[in-house]
KOLDREN-811373 format. One line per 4 residues: their letters; for each residue x, y, z of C-alpha. Coordinates in steps of 0.1 Angstrom, whole numbers, plus 2048, in hexadecimal, padded with zeros to 3 digits. Each point is the difference from the previous one (the first is absolute). Example, Ala and Ser with C-alpha at 12.3 -4.5 7.8 and 13.67 -1.06 7.14 Angstrom:
<atoms>
as	87B,7D3,84E  80E,822,7F9
</atoms>
This chain:
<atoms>
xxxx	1B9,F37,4A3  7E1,7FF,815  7E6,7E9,7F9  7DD,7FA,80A
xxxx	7EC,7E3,811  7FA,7EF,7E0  825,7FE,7FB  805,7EE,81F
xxxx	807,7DF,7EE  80E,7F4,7DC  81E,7EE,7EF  824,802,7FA
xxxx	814,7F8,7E0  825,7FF,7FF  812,7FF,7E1  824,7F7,804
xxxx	817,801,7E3  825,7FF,7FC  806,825,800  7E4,80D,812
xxxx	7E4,7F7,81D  7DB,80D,7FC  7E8,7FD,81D  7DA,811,7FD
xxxx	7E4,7FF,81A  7DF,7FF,7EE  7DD,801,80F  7E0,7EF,7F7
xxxx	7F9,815,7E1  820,7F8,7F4  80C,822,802  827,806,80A
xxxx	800,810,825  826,7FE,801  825,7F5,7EC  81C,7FB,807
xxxx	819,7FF,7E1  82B,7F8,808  81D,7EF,7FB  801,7D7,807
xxxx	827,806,802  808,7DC,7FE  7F0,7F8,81F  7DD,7FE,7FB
xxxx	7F4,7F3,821  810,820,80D  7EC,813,7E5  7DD,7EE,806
xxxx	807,804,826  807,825,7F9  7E3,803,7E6  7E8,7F5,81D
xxxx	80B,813,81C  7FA,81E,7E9  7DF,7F9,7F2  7F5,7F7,824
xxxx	80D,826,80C  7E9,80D,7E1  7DE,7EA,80F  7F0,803,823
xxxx	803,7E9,819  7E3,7F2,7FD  803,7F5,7DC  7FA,7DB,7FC
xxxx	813,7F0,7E6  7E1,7E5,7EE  81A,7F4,7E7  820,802,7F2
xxxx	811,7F7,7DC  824,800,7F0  80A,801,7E5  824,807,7EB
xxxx	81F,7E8,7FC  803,7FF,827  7D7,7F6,804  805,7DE,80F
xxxx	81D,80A,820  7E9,81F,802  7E1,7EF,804  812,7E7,81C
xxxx	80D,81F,811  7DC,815,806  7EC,7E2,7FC  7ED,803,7DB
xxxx	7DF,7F7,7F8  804,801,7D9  820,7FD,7ED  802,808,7DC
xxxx	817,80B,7E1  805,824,7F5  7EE,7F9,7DE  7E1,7F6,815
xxxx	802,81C,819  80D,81F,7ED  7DD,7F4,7E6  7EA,7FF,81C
xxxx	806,825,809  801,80E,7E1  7DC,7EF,7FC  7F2,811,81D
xxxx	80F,826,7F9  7FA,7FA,7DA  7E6,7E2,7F5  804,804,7DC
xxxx	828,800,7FF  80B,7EC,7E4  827,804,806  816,804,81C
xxxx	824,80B,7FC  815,7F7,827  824,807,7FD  812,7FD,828
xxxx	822,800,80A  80E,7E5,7F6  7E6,7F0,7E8  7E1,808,7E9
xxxx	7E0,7F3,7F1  7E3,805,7E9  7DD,7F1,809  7E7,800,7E5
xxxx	7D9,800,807  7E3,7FE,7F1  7DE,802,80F  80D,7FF,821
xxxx	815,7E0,7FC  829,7FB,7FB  802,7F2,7E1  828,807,7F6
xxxx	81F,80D,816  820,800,7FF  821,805,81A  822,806,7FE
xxxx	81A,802,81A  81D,7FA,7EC  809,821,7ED  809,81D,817
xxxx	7F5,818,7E2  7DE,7FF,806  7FF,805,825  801,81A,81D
xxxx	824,7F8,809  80B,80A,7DF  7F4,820,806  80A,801,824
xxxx	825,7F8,7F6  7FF,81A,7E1  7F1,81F,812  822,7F8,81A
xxxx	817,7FF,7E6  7EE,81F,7F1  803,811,824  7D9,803,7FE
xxxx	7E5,7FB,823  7EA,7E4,7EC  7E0,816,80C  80B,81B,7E7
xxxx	807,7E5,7E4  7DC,7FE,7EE  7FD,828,805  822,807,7F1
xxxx	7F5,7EC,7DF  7DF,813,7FA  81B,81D,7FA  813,7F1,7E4
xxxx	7F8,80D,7DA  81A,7EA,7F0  805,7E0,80F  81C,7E8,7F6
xxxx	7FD,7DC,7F7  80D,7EB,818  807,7DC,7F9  7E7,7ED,81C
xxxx	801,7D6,7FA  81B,7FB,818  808,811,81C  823,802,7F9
xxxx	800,80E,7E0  7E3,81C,80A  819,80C,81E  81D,802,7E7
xxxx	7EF,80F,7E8  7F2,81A,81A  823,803,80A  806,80B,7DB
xxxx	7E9,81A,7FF  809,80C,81D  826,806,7F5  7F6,80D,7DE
xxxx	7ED,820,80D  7D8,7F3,802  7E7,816,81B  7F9,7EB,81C
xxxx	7DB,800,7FC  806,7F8,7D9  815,7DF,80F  7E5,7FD,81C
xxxx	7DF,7FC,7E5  81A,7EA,7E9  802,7E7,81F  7D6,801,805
xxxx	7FB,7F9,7DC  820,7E6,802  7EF,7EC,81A  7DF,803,7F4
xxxx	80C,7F5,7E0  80E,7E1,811  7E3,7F8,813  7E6,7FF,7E1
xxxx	81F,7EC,7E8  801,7E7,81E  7E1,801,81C  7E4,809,7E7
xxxx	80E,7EF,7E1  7E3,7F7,7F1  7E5,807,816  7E3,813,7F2
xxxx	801,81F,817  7E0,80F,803  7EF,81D,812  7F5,809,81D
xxxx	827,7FA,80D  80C,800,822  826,807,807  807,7F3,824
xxxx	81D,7FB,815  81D,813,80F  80B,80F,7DF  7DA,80D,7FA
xxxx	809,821,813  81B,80A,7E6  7F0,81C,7E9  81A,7F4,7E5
xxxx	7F8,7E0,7FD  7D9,803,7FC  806,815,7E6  817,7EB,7F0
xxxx	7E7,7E4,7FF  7E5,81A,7F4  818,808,7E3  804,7E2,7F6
xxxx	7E3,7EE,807  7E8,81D,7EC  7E7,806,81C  7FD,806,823
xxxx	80D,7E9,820  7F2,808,821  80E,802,81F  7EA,7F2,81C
xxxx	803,812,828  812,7E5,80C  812,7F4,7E1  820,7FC,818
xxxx	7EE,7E5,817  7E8,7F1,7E8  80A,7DA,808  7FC,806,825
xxxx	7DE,80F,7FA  7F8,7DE,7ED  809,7ED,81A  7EF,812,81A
xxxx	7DE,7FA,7E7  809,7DC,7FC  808,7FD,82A  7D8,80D,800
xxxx	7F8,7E6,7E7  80E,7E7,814  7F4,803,820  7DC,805,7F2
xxxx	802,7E2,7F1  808,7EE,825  7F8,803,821  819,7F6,813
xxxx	80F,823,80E  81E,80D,7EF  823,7F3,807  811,824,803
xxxx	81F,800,81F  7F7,823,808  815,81C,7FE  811,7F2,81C
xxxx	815,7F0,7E8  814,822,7F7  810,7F6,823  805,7DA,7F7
xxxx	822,7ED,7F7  807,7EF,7E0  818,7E9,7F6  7FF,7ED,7D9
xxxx	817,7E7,7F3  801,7E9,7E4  80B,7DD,7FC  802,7E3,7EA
xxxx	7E9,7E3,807  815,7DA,7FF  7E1,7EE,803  7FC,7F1,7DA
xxxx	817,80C,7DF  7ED,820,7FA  814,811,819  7E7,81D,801
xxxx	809,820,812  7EA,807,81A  7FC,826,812  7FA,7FF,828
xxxx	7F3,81E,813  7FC,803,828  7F1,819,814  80D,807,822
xxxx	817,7DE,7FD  7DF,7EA,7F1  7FD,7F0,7DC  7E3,810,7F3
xxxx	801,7F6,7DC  818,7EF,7E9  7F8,7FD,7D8  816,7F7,7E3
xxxx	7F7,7DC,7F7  7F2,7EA,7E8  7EE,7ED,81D  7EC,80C,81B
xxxx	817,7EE,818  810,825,80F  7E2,813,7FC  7EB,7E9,81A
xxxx	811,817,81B  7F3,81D,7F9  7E7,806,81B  7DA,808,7F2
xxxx	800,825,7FB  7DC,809,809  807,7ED,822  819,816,80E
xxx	7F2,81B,818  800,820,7F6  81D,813,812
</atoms>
């Protein structure tokens, strides 16, 4: 993507979750000059390394890098291993860019890969949300492991169900049950795509019984996250829900875009410089551990990370007595 002089300089957010790693480059206006959207893999320094070296391909050289945020379940080893400015929850980020692509959104629907959430707003402000990351049933890798067993390329999932006339009830409050029951169908005779809508509705189904149960839902609506791209399920959620849901243009990297916004926040609000590594840390070597403090009966567990053989943070305890390690972040040189 080529960009002009006023894109010389802007922000970063990196949104690292359990099943996937989100990086976007944004400039000044806050618009998106770049993403980068793949598998964490279990190794998620490997991803955010890989996530960088990417984005950095997609900007000039000259780009300069103001701030940078994280956000997702690995925020706080990410933000040790680029060197954050700004490190918030999903909730937070994920409602900050919705506000800014949508200022009147009322209601935003996020399902991932491994977890999902609904954020209620009003007048610009969370008021209600919810999470769950215990049932499979309402998540990404449900559908992920049922297009396999189905012998389907996920891509063509959504698609395939905007074909179905007839679709079958399958049962969706367990994860379990909905793949034996889709089994079931399968042996008794059903159409694929009649089985492929029957799993939409059966996981929208669970995610209103369980996520949304009793939130007031209200329009304008915002479906975000990895799932957002499958046809099958918007209209699933439109079905159900009476009225329209909207799909933002970045719906898949939404809480990276927040915490790029909030990284700009941040460093407005100070002005010491920002305590980014560079991209030089695509290069760098990581090594984490976690151990269990003997120091009073609390025992807490505390995680240890070192770059390139040095402790640069350690976090786990009730106490601040591991954390006084961690060297200042905005006083490390830029690499």
């Amino acid at each position: 993507m080529a960009l002009g002089v006023k894109c010389l300089q802007g922000y970063l957010g990196i949104d690292v979750g359990s099943v996937t790693t989100k990086v976007v480059a944004m400039d000044e206006e806050r618009g998106v000059l770049a993403s980068v959207y793949r598998r964490t893999g279990g190794e998620p320094i490997r991803a955010v390394q890989a996530g960088l070296s990417e984005i950095r391909d997609m900007i000039p050289p000259q780009f300069t890098v103001r701030g940078v945020g994280t956000t997702g379940s690995g925020r706080q080893l990410t933000s040790v291993v680029v060197g954050g400015d700004v490190v918030k929850n999903e909730i937070t980020a994920h409602a900050v860019a919705a506000l800014q692509l949508m200022p009147d959104v009322r209601t935003i629907l996020e399902i991932g890969g491994q977890d999902s959430k609904i954020i209620i707003l009003r007048d610009g402000v969370v008021v209600d949300f919810a999470m769950n990351s215990v049932c499979a049933a309402g998540t990404g890798s449900f559908l992920d492991r049922q297009a396999a067993r189905l012998g389907l390329p996920i891509e063509e999932f959504g698609g395939l169900a905007l074909t179905s006339e007839s679709p079958v009830r399958i049962a969706g409050r367990c994860a379990v049950f909905a793949e034996s029951d889709m089994v079931h169908k399968q042996q008794v005779g059903y159409p694929r795509e009649d089985i492929v809508k029957g799993l939409c509705e059966a996981l929208v189904r669970n995610y209103l019984n369980n996520v949304g149960k009793g939130k007031d839902v209200q329009q304008p609506v915002l479906f975000q996250g990895g799932v957002s791209a499958n046809l099958g399920i918007k209209q699933a959620f439109e079905e159900a829900l009476g009225f329209a849901v909207q799909v933002p243009e970045h719906s898949k990297v939404m809480g990276a875009l927040g915490a790029a916004i909030l990284a700009q926040e941040a460093v407005a609000r100070s002005a010491a410089p920002t305590a980014f590594r560079g991209f030089g840390v695509v290069d760098a070597h990581y090594d984490t551990r976690n151990f269990e403090c003997q120091v009073c009966a609390d025992k807490c567990d505390i995680m240890e990370v070192k770059v390139d053989g040095k402790v640069a943070a350690r976090w786990g305890g009730r106490c601040d007595r591991w954390e006084r390690v961690r060297e200042p972040q905005r006083a490390r040189a830029k690499a």
